[in-house]
SEFIGU-964220 format. One line per field, with one value per residue (C-alpha): residue number from 1; chain; x, y, z. Coordinates in Angstrom, 1 decimal, decimal comma. Layout:
BEGIN
k: (NUM_...)
c: (A_...)
px: (X_...)
py: (Y_...)
pz: (Z_...)
REM end
This chain:
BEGIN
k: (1_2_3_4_5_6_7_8_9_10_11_12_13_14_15_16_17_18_19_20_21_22_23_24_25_26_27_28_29_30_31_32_33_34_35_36_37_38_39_40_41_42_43_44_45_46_47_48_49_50_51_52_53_54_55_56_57_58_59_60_61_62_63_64_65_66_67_68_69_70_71_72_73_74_75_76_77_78_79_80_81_82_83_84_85_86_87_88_89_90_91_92_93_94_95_96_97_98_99_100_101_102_103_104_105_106_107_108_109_110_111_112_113_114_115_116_117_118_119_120_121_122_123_124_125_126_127_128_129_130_131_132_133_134_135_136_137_138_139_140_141_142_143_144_145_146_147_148_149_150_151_152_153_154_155_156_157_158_159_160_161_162_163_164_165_166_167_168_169_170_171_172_173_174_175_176_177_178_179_180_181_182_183_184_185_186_187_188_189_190_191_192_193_194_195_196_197_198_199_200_201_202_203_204_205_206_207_208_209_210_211_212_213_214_215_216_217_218_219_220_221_222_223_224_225_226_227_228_229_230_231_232_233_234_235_236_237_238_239_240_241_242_243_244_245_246_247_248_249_250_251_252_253_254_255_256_257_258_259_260_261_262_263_264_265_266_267_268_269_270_271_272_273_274_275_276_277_278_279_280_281_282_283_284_285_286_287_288_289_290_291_292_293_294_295_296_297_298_299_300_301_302_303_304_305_306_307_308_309_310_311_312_313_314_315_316_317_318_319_320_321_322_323_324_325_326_327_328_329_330_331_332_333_334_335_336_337_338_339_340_341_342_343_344_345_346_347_348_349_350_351_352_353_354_355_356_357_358_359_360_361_362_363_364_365_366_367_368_369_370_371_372_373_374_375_376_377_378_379_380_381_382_383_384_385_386_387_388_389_390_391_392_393_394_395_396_397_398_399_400_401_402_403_404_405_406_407_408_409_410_411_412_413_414_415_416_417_418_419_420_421_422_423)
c: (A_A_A_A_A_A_A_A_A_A_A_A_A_A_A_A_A_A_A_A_A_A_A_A_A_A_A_A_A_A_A_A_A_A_A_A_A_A_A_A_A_A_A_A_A_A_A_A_A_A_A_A_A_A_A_A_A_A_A_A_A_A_A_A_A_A_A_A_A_A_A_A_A_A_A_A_A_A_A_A_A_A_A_A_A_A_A_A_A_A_A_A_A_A_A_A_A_A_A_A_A_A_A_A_A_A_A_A_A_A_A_A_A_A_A_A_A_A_A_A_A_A_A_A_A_A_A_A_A_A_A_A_A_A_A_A_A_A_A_A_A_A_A_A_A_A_A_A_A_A_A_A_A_A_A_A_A_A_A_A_A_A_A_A_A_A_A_A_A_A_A_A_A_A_A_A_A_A_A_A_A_A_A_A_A_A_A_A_A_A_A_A_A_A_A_A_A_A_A_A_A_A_A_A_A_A_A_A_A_A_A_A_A_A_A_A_A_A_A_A_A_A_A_A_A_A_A_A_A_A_A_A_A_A_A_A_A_A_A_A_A_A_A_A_A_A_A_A_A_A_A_A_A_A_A_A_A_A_A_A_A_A_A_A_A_A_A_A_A_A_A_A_A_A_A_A_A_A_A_A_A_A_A_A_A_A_A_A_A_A_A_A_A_A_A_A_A_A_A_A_A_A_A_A_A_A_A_A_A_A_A_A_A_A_A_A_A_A_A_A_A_A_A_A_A_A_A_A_A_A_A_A_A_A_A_A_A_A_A_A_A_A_A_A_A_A_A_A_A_A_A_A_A_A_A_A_A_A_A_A_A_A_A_A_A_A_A_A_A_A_A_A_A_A_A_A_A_A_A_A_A_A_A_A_A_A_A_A_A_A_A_A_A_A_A_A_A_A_A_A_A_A_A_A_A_A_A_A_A_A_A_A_A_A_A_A_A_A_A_A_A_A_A)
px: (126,2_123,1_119,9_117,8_114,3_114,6_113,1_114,2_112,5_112,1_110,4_108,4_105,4_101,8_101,3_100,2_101,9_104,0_107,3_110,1_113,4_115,2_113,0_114,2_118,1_118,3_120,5_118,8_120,3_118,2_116,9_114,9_115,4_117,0_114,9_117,5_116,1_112,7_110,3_106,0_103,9_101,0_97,9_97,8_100,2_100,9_99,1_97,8_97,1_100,4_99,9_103,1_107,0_109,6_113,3_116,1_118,5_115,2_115,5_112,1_110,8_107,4_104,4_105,1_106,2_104,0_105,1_103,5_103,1_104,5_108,1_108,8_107,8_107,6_106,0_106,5_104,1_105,6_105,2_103,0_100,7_101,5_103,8_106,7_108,1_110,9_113,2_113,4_114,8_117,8_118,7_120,5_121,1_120,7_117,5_115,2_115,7_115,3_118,4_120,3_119,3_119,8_122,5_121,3_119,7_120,1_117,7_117,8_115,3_116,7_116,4_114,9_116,0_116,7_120,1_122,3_122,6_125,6_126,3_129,8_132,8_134,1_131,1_130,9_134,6_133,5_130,3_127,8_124,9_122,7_119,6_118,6_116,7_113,8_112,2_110,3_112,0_113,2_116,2_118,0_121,4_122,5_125,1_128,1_129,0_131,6_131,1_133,0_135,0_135,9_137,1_136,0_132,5_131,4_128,8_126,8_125,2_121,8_118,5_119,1_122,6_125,3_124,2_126,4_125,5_125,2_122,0_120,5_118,0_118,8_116,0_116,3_113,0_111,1_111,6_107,8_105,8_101,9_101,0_99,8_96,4_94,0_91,1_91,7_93,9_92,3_92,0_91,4_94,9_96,0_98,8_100,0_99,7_100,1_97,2_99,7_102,9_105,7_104,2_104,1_102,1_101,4_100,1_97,7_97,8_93,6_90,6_91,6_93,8_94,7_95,6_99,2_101,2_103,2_105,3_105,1_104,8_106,7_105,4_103,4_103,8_101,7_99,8_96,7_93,3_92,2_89,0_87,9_86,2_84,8_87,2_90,4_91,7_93,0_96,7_98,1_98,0_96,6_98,2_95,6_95,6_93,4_91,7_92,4_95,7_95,0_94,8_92,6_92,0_88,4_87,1_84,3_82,2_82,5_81,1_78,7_80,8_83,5_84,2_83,9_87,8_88,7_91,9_90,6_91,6_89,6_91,3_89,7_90,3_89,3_91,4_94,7_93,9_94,5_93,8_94,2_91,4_90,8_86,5_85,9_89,3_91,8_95,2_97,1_96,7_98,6_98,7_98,4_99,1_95,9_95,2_95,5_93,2_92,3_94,1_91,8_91,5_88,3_85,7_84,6_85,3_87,7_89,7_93,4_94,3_97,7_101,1_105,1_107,7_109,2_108,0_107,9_105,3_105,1_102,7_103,8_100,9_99,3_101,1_98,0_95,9_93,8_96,7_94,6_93,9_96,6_96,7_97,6_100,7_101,8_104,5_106,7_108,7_109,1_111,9_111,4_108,2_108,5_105,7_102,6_99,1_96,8_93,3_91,9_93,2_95,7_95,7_97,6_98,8_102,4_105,6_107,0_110,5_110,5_108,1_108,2_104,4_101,8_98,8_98,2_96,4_99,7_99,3_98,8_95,7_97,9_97,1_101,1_102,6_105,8_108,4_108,3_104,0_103,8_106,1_103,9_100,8_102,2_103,5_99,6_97,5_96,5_97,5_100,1_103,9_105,8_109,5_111,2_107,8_107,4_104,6_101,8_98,6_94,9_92,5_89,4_90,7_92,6_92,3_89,0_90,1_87,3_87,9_85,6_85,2_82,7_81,1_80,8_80,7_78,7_81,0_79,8_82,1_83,5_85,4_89,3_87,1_85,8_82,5_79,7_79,4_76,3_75,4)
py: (211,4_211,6_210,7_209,1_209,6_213,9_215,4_218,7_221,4_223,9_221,0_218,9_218,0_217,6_214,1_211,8_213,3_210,0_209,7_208,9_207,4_210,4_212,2_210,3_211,0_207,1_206,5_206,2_202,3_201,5_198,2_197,0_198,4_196,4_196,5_198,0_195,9_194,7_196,6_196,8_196,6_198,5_198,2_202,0_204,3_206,3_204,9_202,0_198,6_196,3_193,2_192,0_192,0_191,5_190,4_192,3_192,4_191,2_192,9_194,4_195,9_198,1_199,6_203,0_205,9_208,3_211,5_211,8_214,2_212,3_211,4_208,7_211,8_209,6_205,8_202,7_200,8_196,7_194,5_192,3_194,4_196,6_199,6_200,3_204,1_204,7_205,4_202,0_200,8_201,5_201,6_198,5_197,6_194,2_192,5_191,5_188,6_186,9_187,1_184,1_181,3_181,7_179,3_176,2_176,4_174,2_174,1_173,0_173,1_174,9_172,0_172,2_174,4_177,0_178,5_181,6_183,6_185,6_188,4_188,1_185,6_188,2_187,8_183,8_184,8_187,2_184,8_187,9_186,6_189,1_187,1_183,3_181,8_179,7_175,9_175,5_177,9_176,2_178,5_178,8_178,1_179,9_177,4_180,2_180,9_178,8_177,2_178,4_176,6_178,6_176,9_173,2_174,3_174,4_177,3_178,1_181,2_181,2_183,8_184,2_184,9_182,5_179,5_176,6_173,2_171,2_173,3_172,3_169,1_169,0_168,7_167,8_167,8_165,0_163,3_162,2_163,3_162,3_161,3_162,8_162,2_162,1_161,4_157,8_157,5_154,7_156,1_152,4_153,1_154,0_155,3_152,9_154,8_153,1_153,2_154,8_156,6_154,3_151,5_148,2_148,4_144,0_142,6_139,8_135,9_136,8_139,0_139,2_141,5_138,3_136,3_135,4_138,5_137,8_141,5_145,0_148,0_151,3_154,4_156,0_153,3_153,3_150,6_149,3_147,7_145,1_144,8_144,8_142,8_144,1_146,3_144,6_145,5_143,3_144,7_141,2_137,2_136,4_139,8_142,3_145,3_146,8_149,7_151,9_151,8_153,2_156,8_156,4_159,7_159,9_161,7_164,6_166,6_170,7_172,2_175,2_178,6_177,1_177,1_174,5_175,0_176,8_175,4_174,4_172,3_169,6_168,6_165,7_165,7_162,3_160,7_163,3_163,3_166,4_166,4_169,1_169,5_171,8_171,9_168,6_166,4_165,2_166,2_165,8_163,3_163,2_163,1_165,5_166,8_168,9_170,3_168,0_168,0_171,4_172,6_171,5_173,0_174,6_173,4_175,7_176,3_179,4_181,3_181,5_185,3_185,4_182,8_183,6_181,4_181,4_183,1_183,2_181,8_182,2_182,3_182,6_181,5_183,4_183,4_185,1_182,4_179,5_177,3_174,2_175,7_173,6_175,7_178,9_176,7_176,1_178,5_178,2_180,4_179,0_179,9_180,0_178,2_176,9_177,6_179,6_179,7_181,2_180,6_181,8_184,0_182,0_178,9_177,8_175,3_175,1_172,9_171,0_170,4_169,3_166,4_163,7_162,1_163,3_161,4_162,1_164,9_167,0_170,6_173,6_173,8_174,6_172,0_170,6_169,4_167,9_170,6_168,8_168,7_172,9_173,9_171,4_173,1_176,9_176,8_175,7_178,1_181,4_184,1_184,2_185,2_186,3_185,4_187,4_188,2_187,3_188,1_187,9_189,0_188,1_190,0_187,7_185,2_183,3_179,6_178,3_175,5_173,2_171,3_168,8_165,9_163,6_166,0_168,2_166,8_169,8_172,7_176,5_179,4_181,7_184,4_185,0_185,7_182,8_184,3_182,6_184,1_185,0_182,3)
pz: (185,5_183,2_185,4_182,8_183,9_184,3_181,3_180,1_182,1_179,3_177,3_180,4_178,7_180,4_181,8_179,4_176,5_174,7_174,9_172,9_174,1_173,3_176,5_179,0_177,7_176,4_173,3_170,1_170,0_172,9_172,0_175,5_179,2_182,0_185,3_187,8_190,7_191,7_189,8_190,8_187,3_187,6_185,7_184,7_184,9_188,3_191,3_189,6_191,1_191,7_189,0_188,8_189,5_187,1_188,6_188,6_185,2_183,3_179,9_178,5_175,3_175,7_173,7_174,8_177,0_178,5_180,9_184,0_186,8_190,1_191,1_188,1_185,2_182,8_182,9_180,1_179,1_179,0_176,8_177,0_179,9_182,4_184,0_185,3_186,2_184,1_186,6_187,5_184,3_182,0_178,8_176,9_173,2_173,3_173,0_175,7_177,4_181,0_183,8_184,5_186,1_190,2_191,6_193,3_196,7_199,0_202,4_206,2_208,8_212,2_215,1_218,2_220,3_217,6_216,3_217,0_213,2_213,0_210,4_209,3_210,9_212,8_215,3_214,8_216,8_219,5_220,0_219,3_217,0_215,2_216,4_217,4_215,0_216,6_215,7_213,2_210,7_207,0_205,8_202,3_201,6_198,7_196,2_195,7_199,2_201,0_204,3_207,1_209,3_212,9_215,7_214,6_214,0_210,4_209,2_206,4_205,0_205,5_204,3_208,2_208,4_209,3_210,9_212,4_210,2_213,5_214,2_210,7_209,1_205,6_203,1_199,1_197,0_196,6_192,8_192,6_190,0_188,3_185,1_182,3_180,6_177,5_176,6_176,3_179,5_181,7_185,3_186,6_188,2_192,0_194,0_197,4_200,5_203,6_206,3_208,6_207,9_207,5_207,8_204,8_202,0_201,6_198,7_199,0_197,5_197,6_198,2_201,8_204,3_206,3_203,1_202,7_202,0_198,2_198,3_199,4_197,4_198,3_198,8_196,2_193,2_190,7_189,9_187,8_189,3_187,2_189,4_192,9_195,4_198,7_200,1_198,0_194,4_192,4_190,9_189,1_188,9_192,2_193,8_196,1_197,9_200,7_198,2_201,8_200,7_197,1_195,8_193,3_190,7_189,3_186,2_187,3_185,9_184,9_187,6_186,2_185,6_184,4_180,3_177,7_177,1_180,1_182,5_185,7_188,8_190,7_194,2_196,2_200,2_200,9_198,3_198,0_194,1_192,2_188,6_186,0_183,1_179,9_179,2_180,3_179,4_182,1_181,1_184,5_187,9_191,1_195,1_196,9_201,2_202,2_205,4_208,7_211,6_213,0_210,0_207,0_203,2_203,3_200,3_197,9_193,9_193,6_191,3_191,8_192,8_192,1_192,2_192,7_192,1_195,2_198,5_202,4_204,1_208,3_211,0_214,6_216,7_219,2_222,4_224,4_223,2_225,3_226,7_225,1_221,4_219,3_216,8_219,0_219,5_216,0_214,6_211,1_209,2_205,8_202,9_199,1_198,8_195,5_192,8_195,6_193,4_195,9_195,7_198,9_202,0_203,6_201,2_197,9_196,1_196,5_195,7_198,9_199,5_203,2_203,1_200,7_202,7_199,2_199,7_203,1_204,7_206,5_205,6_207,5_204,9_202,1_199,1_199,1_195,7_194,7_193,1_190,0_189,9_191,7_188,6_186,6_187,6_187,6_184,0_183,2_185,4_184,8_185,4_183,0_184,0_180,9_181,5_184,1_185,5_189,7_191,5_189,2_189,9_188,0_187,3_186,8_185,1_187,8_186,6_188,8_191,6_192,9_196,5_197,3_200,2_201,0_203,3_200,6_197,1_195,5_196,7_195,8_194,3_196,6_196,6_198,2_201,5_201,4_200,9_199,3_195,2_193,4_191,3)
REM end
């Protein structure tokens, strides 16, 4: 068996010397390598700084080949940025291209009191779980494996390990999505929110919360304001709503340090309104979940560091913490996050699939997005991820996200810290 990446000893060359296929034993109808499994791209060659991932069976073309004097011997340079050590990827001669799609995921939420995960059926029999799985944890179902049935009791395969389905919440995405925007787009518009979750959303006969209630709206319609009048807006013939119960986008202005054509992302606590803009145009509106009580989104203008289509997210509290500090209790342990963009230590934006509540504040501090708006958003933002890329890093020119509230309309850069930036 040839092992592709050992040059010839009687030939090694010094490290940097280019490459050619033939070096590294590959076929001269190599057309693109295949990444054997999860393979680190680096920013230079050898013990560079990780920028990126790309998924196994991801085929890849490249700029060049260079030997080098560690483990890998020789390193490619992929197109469009970045390497990866040779030995991490094969030859094929068939042209690049992107691995097939993943099958559908389904996912659950463990229940109260936790769940026993077994490893195979053979110790769902003898009653010996691998581990129990505690509250508070959302798990993925992957769509090829079959349930199991064993002794009445019906189990699933789980990114945990076998879990019975009478332990489980299920959760499905929510369908909403915003609106897109130009220039000429009126913004006279707002969402319905009710003033408390799950509670009616009435529609006036007149200017007045105690006037005779004509319909309801459901959560998260959209709907125009023809005007306003104290603290009611006026949505149709002789039809009002409390503006309280209105998510209402705004147009802002560039903050300074950000281009005149450059992406960038305005989030507004106070009314759950995110809205995407190139220079100074609106091109994209919709709700939002920030960070509840105790667990708020901090401020600040930022860039966005890095983003992954899918990731874990847990914290686990602090046991050894004051009995009355409620966020030492707090504890989750989160599957396939859909669509992360971080923008600070500890916060992103991110798709949602076990809440369907955008326009209220509910996050952990996160800034929470529909799937549909997170893959929305992460197709738009920099970094860029060429297809088949995960894991993508930025350099310094992570797409700029501004969070302001009432408290703080004129927020300051900062940096992933937190810290306050030069000006």
């Amino acid at each position: 068996m040839t092992t592709l990446w050992a040059l010839p000893a009687a030939a090694a060359p010094e490290a940097g010397t280019t490459l050619a296929v033939a070096d590294l034993g590959w076929p001269a109808t190599t057309a693109a390598a295949t990444v054997r499994t999860r393979v680190p791209v680096l920013d230079t060659a050898e013990r560079g700084k990780q920028i990126a991932v790309v998924a196994p069976g991801t085929r890849v073309t490249w700029r060049r080949i260079v030997a080098s004097s560690d483990a890998c011997k020789a390193w490619i340079e992929l197109e469009p940025r970045g390497w990866a050590c040779a030995k991490d990827l094969a030859p094929t001669d068939k042209p690049a291209a992107i691995p097939a799609p993943p099958p559908p995921v389904r996912w659950a939420d463990v229940r109260k009191d936790g769940a026993d995960a077994f490893e195979t059926a053979e110790d769902i029999r003898a009653a010996a779980p691998a581990k129990h799985v505690d509250d508070k944890t959302y798990v993925a179902i992957k769509g090829k494996t079959k349930p199991l049935r064993i002794d009445g009791v019906t189990y699933v395969r789980t990114d945990q390990g076998w879990i019975a389905t009478g332990d489980l919440s299920w959760y499905a995405p929510s369908d909403f999505a915003g609106i897109e925007l130009t220039p000429t787009t009126s913004l006279e518009v707002g969402w319905a929110v009710a003033k408390k979750p799950g509670a009616k959303i009435a529609v006036h006969a007149a200017a007045d919360p105690a006037a005779r209630k004509v319909r309801e709206l459901k959560p998260r319609d959209l709907v125009s304001i023809l005007e306003t009048s104290g603290e009611m807006a006026r949505i149709g013939d002789q039809e009002w709503v409390e503006l309280v119960e209105l998510r209402k986008p705004a147009r802002t202005p560039r903050p300074d340090g950000i281009g005149a054509a450059e992406h960038w992302i305005d989030v507004d606590l106070d009314q759950q309104i995110l809205i995407t803009y190139e220079g100074d145009t609106a091109v994209f509106a919709t709700v939002i979940s920030s960070g509840r009580k105790l667990w708020e989104t901090p401020t600040g203008i930022y860039r966005i560091t890095g983003k992954e289509p899918k990731s874990r997210m847990q914290y686990q509290g602090r046991p050894d913490a004051d009995p009355d500090d409620e966020r030492a209790k707090e504890a989750w342990n989160v599957a396939d996050v859909p669509y992360s963009m971080r923008f600070r230590k500890n916060f992103a934006l991110h798709g949602t699939y076990w809440h369907d509540g955008f326009g209220r504040a509910r996050s952990h501090g996160c800034v929470n997005l529909s799937t549909a708006d997170a893959k929305r958003v992460y197709d738009w933002v920099s970094p860029t991820a060429p297809a088949g890329w995960t894991a993508v890093e930025a350099t310094d020119d992570g797409t700029p996200v501004r969070v302001h509230s009432r408290r703080d309309p004129a927020p300051v850069w900062r940096d992933y810290d937190g810290k306050l930036l030069a000006p």
